[in-house]
Biopython code that builds the backbone (N, CA, C, O; Angstrom):
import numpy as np
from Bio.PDB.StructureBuilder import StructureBuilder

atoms = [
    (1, "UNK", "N", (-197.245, 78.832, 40.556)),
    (1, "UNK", "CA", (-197.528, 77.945, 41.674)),
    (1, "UNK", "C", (-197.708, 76.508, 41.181)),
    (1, "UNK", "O", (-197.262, 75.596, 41.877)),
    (2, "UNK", "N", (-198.235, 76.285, 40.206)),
    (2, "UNK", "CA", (-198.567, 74.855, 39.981)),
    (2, "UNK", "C", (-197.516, 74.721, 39.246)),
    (2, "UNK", "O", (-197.473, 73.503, 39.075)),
    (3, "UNK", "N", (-196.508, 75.242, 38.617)),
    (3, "UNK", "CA", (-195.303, 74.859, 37.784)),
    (3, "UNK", "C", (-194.184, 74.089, 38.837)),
    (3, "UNK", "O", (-193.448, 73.107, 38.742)),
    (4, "UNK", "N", (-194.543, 75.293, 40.089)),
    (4, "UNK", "CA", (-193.779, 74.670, 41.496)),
    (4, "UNK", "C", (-194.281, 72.969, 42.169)),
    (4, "UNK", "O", (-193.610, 72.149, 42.796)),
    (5, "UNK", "N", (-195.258, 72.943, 41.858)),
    (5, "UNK", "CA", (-196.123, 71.664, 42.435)),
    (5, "UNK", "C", (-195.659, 70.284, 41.703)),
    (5, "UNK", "O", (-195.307, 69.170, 42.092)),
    (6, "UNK", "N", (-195.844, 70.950, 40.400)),
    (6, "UNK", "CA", (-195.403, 69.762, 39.934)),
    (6, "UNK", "C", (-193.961, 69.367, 39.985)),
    (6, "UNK", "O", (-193.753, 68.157, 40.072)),
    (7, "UNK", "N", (-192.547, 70.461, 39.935)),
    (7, "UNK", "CA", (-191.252, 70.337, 40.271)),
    (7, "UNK", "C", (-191.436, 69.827, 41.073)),
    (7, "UNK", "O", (-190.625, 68.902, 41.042)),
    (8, "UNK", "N", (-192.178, 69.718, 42.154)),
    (8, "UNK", "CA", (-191.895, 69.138, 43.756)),
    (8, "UNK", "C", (-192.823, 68.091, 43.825)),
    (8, "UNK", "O", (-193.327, 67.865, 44.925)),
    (9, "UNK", "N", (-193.269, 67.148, 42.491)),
    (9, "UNK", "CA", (-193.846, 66.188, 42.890)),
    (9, "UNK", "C", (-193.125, 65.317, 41.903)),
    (9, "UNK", "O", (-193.336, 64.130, 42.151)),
    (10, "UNK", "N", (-192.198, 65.545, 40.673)),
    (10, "UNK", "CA", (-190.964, 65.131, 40.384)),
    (10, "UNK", "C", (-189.937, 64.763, 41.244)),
    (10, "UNK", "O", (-189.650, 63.577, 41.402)),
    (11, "UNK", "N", (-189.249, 65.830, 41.922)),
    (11, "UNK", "CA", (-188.602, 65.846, 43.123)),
    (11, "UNK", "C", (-188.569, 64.516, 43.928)),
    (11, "UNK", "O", (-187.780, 63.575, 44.017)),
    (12, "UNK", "N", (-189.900, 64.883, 44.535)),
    (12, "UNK", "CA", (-190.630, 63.613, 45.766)),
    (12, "UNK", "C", (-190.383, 62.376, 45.040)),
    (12, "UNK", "O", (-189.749, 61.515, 45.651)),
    (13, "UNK", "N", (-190.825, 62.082, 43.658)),
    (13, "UNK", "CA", (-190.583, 60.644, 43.193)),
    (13, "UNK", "C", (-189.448, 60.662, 43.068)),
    (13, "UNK", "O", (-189.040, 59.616, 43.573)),
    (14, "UNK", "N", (-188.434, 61.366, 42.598)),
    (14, "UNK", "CA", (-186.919, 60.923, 42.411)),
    (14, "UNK", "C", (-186.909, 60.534, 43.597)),
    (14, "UNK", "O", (-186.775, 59.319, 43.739)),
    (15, "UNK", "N", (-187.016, 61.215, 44.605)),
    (15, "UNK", "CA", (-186.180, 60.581, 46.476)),
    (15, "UNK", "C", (-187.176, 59.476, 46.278)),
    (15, "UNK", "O", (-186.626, 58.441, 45.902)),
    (16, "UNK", "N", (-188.340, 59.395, 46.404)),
    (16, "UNK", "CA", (-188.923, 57.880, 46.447)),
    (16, "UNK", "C", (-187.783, 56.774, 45.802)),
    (16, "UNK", "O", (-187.608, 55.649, 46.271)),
    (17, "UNK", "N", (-187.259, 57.174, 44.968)),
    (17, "UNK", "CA", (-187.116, 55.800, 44.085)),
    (17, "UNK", "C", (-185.693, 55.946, 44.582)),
    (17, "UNK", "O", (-184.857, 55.271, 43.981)),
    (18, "UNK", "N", (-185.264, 56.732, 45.604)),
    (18, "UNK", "CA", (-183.510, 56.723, 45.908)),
    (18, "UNK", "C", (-183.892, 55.821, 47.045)),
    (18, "UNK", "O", (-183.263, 54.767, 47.127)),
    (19, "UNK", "N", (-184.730, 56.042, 47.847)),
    (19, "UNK", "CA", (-184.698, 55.709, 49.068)),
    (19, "UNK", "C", (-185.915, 54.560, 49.258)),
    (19, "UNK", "O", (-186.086, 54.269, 50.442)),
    (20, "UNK", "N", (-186.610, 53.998, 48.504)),
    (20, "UNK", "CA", (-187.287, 52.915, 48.273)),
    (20, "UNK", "C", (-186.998, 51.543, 49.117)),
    (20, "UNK", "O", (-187.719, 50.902, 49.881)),
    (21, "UNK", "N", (-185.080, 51.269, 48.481)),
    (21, "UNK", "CA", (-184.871, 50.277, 49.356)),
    (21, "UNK", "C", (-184.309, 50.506, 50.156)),
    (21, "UNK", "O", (-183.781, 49.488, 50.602)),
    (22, "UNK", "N", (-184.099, 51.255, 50.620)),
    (22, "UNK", "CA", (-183.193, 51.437, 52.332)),
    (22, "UNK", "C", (-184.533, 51.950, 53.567)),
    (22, "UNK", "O", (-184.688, 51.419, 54.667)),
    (23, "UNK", "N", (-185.390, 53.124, 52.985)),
    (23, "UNK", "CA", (-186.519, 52.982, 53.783)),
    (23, "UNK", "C", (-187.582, 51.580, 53.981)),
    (23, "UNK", "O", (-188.079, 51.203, 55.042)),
    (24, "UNK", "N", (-187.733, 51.016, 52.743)),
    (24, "UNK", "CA", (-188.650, 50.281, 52.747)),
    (24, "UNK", "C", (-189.816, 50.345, 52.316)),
    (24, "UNK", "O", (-190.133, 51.528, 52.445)),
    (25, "UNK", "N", (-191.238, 49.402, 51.576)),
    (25, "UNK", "CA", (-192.029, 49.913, 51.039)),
    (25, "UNK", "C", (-192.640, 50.844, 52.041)),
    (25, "UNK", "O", (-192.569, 52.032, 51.726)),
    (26, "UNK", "N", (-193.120, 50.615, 52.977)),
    (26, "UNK", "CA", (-194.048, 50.961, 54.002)),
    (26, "UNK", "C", (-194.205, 52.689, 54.201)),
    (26, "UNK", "O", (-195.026, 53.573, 53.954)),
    (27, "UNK", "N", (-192.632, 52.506, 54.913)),
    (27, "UNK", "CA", (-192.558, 53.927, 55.049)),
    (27, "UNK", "C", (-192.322, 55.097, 54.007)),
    (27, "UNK", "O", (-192.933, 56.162, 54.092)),
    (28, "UNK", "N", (-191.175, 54.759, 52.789)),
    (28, "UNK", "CA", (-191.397, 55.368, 51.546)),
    (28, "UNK", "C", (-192.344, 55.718, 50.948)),
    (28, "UNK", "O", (-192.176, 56.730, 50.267)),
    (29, "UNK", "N", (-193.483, 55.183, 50.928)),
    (29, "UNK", "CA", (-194.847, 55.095, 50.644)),
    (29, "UNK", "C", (-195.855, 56.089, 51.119)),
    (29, "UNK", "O", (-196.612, 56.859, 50.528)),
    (30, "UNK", "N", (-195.572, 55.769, 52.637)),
    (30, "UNK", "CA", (-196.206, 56.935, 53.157)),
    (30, "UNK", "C", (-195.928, 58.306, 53.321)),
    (30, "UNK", "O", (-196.624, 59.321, 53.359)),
    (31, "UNK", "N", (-194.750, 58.069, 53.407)),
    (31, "UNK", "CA", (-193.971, 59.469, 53.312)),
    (31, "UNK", "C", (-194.220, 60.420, 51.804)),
    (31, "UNK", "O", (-194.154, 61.647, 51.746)),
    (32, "UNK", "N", (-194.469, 59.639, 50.834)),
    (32, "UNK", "CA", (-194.743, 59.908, 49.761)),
    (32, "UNK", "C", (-195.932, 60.664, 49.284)),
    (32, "UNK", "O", (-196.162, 61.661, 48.600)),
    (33, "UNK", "N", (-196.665, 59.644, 50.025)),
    (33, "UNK", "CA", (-197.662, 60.237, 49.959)),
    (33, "UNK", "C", (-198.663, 61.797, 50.776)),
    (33, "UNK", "O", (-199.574, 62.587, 50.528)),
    (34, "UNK", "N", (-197.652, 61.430, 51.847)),
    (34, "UNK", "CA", (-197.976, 62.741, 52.727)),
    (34, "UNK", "C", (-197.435, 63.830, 52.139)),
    (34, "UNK", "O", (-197.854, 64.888, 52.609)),
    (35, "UNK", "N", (-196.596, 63.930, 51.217)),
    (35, "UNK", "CA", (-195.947, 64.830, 50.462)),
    (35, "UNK", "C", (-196.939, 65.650, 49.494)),
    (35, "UNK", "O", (-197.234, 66.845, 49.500)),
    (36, "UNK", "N", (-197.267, 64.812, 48.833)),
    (36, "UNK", "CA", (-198.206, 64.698, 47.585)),
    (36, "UNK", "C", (-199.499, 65.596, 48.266)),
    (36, "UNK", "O", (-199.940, 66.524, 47.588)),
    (37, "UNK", "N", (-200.125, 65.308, 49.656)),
    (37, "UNK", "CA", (-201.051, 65.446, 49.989)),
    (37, "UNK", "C", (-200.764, 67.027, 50.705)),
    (37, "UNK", "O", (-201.657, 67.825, 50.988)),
    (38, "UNK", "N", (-199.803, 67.166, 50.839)),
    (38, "UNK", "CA", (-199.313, 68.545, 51.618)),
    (38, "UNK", "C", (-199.011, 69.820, 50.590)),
    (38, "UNK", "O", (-199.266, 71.019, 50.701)),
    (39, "UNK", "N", (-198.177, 68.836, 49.252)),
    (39, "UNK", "CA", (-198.192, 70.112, 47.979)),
    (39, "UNK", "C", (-199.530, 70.049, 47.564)),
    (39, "UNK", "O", (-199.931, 71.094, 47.052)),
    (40, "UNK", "N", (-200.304, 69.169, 47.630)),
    (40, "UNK", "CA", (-201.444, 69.750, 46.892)),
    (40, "UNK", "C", (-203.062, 70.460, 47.625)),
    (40, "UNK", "O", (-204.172, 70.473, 47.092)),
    (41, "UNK", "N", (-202.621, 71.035, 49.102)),
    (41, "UNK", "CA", (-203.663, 71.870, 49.478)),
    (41, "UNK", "C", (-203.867, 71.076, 51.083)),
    (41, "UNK", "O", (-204.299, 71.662, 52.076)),
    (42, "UNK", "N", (-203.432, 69.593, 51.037)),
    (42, "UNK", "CA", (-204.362, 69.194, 52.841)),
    (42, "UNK", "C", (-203.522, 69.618, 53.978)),
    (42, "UNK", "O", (-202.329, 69.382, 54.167)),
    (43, "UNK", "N", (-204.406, 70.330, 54.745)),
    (43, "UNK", "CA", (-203.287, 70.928, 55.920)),
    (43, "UNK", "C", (-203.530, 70.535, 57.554)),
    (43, "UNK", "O", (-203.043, 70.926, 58.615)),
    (44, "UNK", "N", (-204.804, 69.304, 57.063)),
    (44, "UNK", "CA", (-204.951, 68.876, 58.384)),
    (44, "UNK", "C", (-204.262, 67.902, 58.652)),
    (44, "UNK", "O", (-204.111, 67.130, 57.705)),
    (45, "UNK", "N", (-203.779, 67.631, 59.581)),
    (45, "UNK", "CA", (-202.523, 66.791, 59.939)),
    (45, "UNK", "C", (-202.802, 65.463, 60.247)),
    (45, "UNK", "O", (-202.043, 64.513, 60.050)),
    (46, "UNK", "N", (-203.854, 65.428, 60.709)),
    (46, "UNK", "CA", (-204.726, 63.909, 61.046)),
    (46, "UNK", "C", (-204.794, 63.470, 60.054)),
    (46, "UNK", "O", (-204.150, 62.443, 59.839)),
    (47, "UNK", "N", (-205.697, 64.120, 58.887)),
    (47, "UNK", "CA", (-205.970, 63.766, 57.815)),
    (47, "UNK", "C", (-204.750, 63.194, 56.845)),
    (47, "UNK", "O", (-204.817, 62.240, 56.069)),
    (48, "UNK", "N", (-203.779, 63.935, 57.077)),
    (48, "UNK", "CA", (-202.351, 63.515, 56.109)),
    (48, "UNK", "C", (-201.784, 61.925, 56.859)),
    (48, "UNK", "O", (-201.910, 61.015, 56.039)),
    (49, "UNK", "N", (-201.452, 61.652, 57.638)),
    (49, "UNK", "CA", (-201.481, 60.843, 58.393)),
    (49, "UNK", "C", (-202.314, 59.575, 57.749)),
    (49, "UNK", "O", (-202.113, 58.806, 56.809)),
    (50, "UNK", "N", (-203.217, 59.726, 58.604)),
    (50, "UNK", "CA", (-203.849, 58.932, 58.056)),
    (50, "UNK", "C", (-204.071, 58.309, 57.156)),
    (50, "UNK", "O", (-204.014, 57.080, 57.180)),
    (51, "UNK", "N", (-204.437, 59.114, 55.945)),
    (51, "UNK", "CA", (-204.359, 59.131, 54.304)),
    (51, "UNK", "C", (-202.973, 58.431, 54.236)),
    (51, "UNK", "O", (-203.057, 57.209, 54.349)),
    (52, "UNK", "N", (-202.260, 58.711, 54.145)),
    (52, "UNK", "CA", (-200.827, 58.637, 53.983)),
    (52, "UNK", "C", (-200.565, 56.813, 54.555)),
    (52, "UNK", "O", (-200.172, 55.810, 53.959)),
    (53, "UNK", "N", (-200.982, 57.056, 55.881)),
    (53, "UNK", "CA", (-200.775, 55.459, 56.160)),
    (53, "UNK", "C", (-201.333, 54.315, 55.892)),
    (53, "UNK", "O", (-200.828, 53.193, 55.862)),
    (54, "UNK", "N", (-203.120, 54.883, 55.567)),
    (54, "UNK", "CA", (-204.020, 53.642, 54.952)),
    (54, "UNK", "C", (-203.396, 53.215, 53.256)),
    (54, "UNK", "O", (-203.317, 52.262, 52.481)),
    (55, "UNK", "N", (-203.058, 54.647, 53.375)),
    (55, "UNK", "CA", (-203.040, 54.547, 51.569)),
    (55, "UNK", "C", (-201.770, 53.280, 51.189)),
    (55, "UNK", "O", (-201.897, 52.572, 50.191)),
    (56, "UNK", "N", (-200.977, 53.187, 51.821)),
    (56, "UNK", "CA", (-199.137, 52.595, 51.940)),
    (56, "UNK", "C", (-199.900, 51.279, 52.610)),
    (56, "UNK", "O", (-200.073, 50.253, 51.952)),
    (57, "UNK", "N", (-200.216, 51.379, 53.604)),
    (57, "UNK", "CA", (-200.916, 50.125, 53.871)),
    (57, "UNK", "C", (-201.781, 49.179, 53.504)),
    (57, "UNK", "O", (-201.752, 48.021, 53.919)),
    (58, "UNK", "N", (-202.958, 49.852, 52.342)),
    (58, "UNK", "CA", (-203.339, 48.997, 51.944)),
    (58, "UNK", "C", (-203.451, 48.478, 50.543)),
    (58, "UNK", "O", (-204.202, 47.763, 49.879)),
    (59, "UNK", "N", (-201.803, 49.519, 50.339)),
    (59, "UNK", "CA", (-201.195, 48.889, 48.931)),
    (59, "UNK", "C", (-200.615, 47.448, 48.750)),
    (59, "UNK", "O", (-200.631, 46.567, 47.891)),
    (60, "UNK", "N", (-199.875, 47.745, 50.530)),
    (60, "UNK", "CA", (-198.608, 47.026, 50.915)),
    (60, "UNK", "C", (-199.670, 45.595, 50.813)),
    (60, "UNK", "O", (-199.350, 44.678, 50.057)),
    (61, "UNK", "N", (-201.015, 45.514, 51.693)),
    (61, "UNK", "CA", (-201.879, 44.484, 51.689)),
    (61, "UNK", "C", (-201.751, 43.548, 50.189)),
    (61, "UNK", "O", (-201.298, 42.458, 49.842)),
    (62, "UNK", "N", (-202.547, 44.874, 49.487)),
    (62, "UNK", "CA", (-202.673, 44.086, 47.819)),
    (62, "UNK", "C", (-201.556, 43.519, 47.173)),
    (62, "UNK", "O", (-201.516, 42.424, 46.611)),
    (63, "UNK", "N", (-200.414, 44.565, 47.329)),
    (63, "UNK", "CA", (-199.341, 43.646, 46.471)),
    (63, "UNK", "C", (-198.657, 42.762, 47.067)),
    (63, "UNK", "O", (-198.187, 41.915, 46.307)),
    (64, "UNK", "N", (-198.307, 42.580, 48.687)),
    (64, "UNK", "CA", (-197.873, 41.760, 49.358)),
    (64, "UNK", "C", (-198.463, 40.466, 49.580)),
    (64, "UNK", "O", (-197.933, 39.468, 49.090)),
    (65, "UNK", "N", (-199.527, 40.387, 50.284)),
    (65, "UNK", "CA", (-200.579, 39.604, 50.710)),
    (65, "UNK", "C", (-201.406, 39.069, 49.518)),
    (65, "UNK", "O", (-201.525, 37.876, 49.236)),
    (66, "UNK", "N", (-201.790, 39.790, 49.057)),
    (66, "UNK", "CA", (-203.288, 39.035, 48.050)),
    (66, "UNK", "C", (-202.396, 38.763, 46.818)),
    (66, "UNK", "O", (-202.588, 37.658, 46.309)),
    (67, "UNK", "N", (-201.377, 39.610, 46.182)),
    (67, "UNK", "CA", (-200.723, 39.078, 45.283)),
    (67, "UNK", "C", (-199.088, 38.242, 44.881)),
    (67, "UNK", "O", (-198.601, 37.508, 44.021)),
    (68, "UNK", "N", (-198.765, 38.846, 45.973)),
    (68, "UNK", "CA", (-197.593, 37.595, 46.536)),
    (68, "UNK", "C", (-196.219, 38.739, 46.136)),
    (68, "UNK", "O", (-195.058, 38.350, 46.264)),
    (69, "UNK", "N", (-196.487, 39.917, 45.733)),
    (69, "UNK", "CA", (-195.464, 40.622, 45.606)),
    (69, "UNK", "C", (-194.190, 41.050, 46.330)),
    (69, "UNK", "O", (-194.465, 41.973, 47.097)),
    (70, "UNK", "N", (-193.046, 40.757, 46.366)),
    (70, "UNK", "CA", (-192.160, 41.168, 47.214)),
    (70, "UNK", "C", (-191.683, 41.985, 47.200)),
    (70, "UNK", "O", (-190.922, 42.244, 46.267)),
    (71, "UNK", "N", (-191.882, 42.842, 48.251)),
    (71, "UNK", "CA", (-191.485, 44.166, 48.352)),
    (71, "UNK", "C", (-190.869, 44.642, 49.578)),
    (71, "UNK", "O", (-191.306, 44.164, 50.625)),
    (72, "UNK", "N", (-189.695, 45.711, 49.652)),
    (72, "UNK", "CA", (-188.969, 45.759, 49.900)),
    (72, "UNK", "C", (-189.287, 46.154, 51.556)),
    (72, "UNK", "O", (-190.123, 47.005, 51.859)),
    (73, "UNK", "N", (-188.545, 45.456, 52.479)),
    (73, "UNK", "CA", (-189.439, 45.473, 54.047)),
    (73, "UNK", "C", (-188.408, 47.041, 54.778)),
    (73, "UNK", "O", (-188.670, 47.481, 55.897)),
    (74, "UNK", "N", (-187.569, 47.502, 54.104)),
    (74, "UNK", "CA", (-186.619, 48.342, 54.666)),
    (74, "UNK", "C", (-186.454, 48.594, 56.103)),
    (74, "UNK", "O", (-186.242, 47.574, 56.758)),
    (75, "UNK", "N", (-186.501, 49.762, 56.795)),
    (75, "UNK", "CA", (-186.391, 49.498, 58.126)),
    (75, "UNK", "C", (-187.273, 49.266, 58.659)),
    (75, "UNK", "O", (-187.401, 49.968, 59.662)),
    (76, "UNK", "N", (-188.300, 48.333, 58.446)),
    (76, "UNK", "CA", (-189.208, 47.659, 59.190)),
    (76, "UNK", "C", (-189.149, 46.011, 59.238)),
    (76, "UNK", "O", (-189.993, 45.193, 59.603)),
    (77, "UNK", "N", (-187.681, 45.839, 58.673)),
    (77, "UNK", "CA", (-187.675, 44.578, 58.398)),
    (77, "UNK", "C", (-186.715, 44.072, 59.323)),
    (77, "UNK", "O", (-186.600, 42.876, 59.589)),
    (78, "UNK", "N", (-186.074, 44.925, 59.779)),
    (78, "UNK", "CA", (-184.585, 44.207, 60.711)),
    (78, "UNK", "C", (-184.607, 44.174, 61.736)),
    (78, "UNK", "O", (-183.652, 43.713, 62.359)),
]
sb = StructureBuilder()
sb.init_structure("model")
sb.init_model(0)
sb.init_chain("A")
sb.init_seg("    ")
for serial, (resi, resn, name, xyz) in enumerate(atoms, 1):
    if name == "N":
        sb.init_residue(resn, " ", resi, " ")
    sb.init_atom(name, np.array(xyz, "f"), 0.0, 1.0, " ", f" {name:<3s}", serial, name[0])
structure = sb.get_structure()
């Protein structure tokens, strides 16, 4: 089981990093993370959500905003 977890959290980052710039940070991010949060045991759905969106969001804050990072707006940009 955990040999599987980790294949599928390899996995998840390869597509992260395929689809990075065509999704965009935002949503790649979160999606990512809801992944992460689903192989590794959370099954409440609010909770993934959530998690998932503060977490992408208030990355997007730090490296965008407070540090001037440009990052990729994908389909939230057009």
């Amino acid at each position: 089981v955990e040999r599987l977890r980790v294949a599928a959290t390899v996995v998840g980052l390869v597509l992260y990093a395929v689809v990075f710039e065509r999704l965009g940070f935002l949503i790649a991010s979160a999606a990512f993370m809801a992944l992460l949060l689903l192989l590794y045991g959370e099954r409440r759905w609010l909770v993934v959500l959530a998690v998932a969106v503060g977490a992408a969001g208030a990355t997007y804050a730090v490296f965008a905003w407070w540090l001037g990072v440009p990052l990729p707006p994908g389909l939230l940009g057009r």
